[in-house]
matplotlib code that plots the C-alpha trace (Angstrom):
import matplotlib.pyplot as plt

x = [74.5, 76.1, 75.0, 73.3, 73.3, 70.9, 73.2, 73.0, 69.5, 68.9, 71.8, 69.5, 66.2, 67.9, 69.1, 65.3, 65.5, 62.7, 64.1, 62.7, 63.7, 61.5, 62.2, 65.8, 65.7, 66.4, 64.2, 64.7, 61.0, 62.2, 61.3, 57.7, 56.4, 54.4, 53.0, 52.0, 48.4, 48.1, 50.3, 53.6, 53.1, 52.9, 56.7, 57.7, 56.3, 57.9, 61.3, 64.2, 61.6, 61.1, 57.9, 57.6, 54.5, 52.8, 52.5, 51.2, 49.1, 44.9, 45.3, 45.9, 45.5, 47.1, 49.4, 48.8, 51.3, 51.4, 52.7, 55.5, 56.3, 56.9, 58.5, 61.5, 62.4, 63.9, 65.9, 69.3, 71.1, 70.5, 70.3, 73.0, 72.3, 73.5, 75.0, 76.6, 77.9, 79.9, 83.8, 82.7, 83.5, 81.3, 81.6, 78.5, 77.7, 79.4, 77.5, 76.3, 73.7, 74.1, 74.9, 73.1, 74.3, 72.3, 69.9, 70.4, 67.0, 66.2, 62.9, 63.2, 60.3, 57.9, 61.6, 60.3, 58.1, 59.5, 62.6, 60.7, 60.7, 63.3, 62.9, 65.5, 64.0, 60.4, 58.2, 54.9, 56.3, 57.8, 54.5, 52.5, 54.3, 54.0, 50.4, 48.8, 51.8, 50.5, 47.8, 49.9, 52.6, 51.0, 49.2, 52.4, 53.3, 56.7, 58.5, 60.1, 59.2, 58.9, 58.5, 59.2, 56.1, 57.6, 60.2, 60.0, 60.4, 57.0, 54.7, 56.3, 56.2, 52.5, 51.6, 52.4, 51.0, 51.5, 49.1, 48.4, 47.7, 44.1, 42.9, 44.7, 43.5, 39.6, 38.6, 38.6, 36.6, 34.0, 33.7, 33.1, 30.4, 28.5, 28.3, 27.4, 24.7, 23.5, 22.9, 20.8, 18.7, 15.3, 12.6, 14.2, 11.7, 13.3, 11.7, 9.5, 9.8, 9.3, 5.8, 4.6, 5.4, 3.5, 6.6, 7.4, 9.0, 10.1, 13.5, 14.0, 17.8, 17.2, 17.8, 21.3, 22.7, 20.7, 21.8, 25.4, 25.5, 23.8, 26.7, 29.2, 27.3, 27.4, 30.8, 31.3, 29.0, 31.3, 34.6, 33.1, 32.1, 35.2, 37.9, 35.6, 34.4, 37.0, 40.3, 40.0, 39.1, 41.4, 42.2, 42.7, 45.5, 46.1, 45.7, 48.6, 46.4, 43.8, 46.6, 48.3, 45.4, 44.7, 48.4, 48.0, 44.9, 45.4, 47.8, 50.9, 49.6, 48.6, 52.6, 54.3, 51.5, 54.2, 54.9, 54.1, 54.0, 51.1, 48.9, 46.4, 44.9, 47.1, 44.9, 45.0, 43.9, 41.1, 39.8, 39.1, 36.6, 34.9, 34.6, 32.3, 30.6, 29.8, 28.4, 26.2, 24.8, 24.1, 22.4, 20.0, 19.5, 19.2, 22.1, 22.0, 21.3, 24.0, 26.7, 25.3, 26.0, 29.2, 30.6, 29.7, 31.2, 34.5, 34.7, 34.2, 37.2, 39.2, 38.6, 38.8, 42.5, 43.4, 42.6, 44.0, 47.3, 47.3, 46.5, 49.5, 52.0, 50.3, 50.5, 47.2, 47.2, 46.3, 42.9, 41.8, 39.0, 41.9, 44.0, 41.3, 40.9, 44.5, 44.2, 41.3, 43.0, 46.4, 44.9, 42.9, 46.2, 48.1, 46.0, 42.4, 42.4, 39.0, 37.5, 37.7, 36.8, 35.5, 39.0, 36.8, 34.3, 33.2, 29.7, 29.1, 31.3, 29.1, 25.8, 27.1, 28.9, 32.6, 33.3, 36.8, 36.7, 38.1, 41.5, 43.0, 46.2, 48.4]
y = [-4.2, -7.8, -11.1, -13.1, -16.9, -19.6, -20.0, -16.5, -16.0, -18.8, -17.7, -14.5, -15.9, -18.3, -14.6, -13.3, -11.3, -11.2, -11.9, -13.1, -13.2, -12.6, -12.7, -13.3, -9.9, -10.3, -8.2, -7.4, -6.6, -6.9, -2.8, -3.6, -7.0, -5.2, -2.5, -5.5, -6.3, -9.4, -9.3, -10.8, -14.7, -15.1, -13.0, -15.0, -18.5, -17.4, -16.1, -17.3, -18.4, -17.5, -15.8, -15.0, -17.1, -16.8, -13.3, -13.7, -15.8, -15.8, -17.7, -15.9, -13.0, -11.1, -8.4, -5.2, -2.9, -0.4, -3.3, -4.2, -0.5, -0.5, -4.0, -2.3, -0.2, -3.1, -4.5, -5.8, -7.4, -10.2, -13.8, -16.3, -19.7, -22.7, -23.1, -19.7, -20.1, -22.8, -22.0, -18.7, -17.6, -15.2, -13.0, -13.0, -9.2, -8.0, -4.7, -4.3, -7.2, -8.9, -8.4, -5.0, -3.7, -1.0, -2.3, -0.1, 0.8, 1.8, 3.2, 1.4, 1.2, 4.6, 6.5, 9.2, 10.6, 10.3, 12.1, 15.2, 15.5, 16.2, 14.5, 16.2, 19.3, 20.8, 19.1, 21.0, 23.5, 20.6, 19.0, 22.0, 22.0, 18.5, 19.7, 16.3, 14.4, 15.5, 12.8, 9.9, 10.9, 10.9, 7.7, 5.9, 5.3, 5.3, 3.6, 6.5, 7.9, 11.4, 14.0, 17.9, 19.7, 23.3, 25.1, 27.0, 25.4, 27.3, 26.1, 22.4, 22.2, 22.8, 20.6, 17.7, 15.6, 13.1, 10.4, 11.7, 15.3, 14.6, 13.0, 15.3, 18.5, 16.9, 15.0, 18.0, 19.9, 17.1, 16.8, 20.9, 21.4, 18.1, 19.4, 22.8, 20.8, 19.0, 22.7, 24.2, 21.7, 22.7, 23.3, 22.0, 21.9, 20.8, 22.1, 24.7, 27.2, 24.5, 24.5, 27.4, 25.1, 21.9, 19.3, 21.0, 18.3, 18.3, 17.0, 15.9, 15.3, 11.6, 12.2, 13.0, 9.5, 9.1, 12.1, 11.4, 8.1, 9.6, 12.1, 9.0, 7.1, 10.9, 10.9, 7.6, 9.4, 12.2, 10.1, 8.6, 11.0, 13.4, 10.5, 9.5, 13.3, 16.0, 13.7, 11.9, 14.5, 14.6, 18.5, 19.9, 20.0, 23.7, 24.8, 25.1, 26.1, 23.1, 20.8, 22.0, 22.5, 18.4, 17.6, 18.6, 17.6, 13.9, 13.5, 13.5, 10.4, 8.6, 9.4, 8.8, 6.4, 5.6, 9.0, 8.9, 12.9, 12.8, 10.0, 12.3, 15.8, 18.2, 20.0, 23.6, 21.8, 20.1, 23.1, 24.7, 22.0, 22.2, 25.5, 25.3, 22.2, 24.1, 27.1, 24.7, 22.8, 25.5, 27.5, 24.0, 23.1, 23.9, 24.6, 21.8, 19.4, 20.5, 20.7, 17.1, 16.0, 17.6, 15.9, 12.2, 13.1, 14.0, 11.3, 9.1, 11.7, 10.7, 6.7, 7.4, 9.0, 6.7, 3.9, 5.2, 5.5, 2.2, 0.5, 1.8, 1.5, -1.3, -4.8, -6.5, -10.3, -12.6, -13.2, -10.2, -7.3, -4.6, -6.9, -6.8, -3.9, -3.4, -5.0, -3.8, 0.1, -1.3, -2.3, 0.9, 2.4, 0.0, -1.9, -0.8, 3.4, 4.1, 1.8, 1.2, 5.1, 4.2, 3.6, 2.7, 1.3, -0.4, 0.4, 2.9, 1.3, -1.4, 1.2, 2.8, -0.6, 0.8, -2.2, -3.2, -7.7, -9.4, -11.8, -14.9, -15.0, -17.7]
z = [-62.4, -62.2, -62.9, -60.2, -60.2, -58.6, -56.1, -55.0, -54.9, -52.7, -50.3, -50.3, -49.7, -46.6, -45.3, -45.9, -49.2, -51.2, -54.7, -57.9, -61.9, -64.2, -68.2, -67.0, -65.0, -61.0, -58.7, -54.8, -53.6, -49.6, -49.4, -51.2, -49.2, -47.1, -50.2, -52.2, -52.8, -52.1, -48.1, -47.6, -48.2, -51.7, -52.1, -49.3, -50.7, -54.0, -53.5, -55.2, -58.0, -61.6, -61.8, -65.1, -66.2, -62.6, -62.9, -66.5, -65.8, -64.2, -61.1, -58.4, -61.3, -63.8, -63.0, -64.5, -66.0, -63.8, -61.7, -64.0, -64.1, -60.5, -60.6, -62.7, -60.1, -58.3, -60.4, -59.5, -62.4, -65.2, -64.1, -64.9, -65.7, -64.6, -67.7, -67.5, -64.4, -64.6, -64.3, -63.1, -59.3, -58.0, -54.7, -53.0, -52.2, -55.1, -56.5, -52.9, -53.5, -50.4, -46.2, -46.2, -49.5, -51.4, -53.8, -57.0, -58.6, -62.2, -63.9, -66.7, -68.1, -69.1, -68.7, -71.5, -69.1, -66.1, -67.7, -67.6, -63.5, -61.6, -58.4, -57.0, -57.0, -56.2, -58.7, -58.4, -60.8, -63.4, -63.0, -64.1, -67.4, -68.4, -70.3, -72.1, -70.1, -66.9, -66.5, -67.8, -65.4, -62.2, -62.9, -63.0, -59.6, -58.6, -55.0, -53.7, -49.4, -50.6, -52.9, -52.3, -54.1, -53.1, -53.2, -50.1, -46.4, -45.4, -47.6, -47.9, -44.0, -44.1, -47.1, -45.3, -42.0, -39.3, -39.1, -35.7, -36.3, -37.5, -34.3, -31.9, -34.4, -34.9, -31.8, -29.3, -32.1, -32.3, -28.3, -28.6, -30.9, -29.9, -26.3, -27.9, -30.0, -26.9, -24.8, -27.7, -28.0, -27.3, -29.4, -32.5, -35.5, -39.0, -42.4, -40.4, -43.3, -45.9, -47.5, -45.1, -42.2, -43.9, -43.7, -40.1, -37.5, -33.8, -33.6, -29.8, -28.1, -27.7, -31.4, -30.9, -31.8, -35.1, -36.3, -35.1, -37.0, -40.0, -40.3, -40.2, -42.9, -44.9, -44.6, -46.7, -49.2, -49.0, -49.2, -52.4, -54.2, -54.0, -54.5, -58.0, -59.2, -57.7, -57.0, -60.4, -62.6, -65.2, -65.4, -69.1, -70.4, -71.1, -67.6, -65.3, -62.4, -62.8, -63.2, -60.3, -57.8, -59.2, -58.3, -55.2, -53.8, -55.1, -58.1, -56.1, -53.9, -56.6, -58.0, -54.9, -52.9, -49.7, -48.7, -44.8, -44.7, -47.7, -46.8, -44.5, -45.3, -43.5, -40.7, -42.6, -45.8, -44.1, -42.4, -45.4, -46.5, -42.5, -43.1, -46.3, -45.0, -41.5, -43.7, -45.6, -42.8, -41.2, -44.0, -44.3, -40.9, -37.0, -35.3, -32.9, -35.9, -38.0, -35.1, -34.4, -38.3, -38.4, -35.7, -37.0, -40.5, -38.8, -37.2, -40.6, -41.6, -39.4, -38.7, -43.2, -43.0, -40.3, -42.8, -45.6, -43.7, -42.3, -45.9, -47.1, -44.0, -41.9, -42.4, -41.0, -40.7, -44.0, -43.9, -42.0, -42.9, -42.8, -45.5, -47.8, -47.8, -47.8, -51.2, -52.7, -52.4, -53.6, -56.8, -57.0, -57.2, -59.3, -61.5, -61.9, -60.9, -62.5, -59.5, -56.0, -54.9, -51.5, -49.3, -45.5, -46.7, -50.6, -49.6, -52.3, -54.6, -54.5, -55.2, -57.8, -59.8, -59.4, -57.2, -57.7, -58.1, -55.9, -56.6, -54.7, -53.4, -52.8]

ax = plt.figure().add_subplot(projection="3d")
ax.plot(x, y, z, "-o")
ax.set_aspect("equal")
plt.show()
């Protein structure tokens, strides 16, 4: 790591590099503008700066320190002072700083538990071990694309998705059993062995679009309630199993939150949870009913993963719904993960008082 002057940094920021210093520390965030909570424009209106006492400070708000955590994986060297500098020649792009050059990263800060993963090899196995460590671990992101969970090609290929496998996988299942719903339709009753038949009611198909929408709005329940009570348990710390089967499901996306091929539920995964939900609905309900409600909560699955994905890899415009909630699930991550459970919608967020608050941005 070298020493960076003024004079270097704003060559930088004229070529469209996102640098700052900070406690005398220089930082290239060009990889995270369009991760960071707030959008691009207050890293662009800032670089080249010293941001030391506006990220201390309330206005636009506080940074958390999960955020300075991250932060110290792009550092680039210490900054030189005026002062410092004078006499001194310096070679722009020296330490591959500039035209292209790779930006070397550190950890730097929380290195005593990240020292006991080795990224370079499968970590699902590492991660099982870490015991009390486990939960501290995962919740401290780090900025890396991807993460192999297994050792074998197999099992790796299959725990991982393209954004587009859940609407090619779900949509032709959702056409199928709604047009199955619609031909058994007749003479639906609901509750008919309830009561000996007192809370009995006839369920006609023009009822097909209420129930459609009502398994939409169920899915939001659904998202809600798994991302707060199954994806954020914290597993105890003597089980391997529990703490791998939480590592899985969620922890590793909360460790590594930019991994493309982890941001949706691959399609096997997935099917395992339509599976018990089809049982269930089925066990409770008329066919054509259920069919009817399963197909509107997959497609609140999917628009949900679709979301998700584009909240971490999209960049919607400043001002727009889609940045906000860009931002509200950023923080969830980084700043405030004990809120800010619902990811398409902050309906039951709002319901149930784990509403995330929201921040300005310059």
């Amino acid at each position: 790591m070298g020493r960076i002057s003024k004079k270097e940094l704003d060559t930088w920021k004229a070529a469209g590099r996102l640098c700052f210093v900070r406690e005398n520390r220089v930082y290239d965030v060009s990889e995270f503008a369009s991760r960071h909570p707030g959008g691009e424009k207050p890293l662009k209106n800032n670089a080249g700066r010293d941001v030391t006492t506006l990220m201390d400070r309330e206005n636009p708000h506080k940074h958390s320190s999960n955020a300075y955590k991250l932060m110290e994986q792009y550092y680039i060297g210490e900054f030189e002072s005026e002062t410092e500098s004078n006499g001194k020649h310096h070679v722009n792009g020296q330490n591959g700083h500039l035209n292209g050059g790779t930006t070397h990263k550190t950890n730097g800060v929380g290195k005593s538990v990240e020292d006991m993963v080795d990224y370079d090899k499968p970590v699902l196995w590492q991660v099982i071990n870490l015991g009390e460590k486990y939960y501290e671990w995962t919740h401290i992101p780090v900025s890396r694309d991807t993460m192999r969970l297994f050792r074998y090609d197999f099992i790796e290929y299959f725990s991982t998705s393209n954004w587009y496998a859940v609407p090619l996988t779900w949509i032709p299942f959702i056409m199928m059993i709604c047009w199955l719903a619609i031909q058994q339709w007749q003479d639906v009753w609901m509750f008919d062995s309830v009561f000996g038949g007192a809370l009995k009611i006839s369920v006609s198909y023009e009822a097909f679009p209420l129930v459609f929408l009502a398994g939409i709005l169920l899915w939001t329940f659904l998202e809600y309630t798994l991302h707060r009570f199954l994806f954020h348990m914290e597993p105890p710390k003597d089980s391997k199993i529990l703490i791998g089967l939480h590592f899985v499901l969620h922890g590793q996306h909360h460790k590594v939150p930019f991994d493309p091929g982890r941001l949706v539920f691959p399609p096997i995964a997935s099917a395992v949870f339509v599976i018990m939900y089809y049982f269930v609905l089925t066990a409770i309900l008329p066919v054509p009913v259920a069919y009817t409600l399963m197909g509107g909560t997959l497609l609140g699955y999917i628009c949900y993963d679709l979301t998700h994905y584009y909240l971490h890899h999209g960049s919607p415009g400043p001002g727009t719904y889609f940045q906000e909630l860009k931002t509200y699930h950023v923080r969830h991550h980084y700043e405030i993960q004990d809120k800010g459970f619902g990811i398409s919608s902050k309906l039951w967020d709002i319901a149930f008082g784990t509403l995330i608050p929201s921040i300005k941005t310059n």
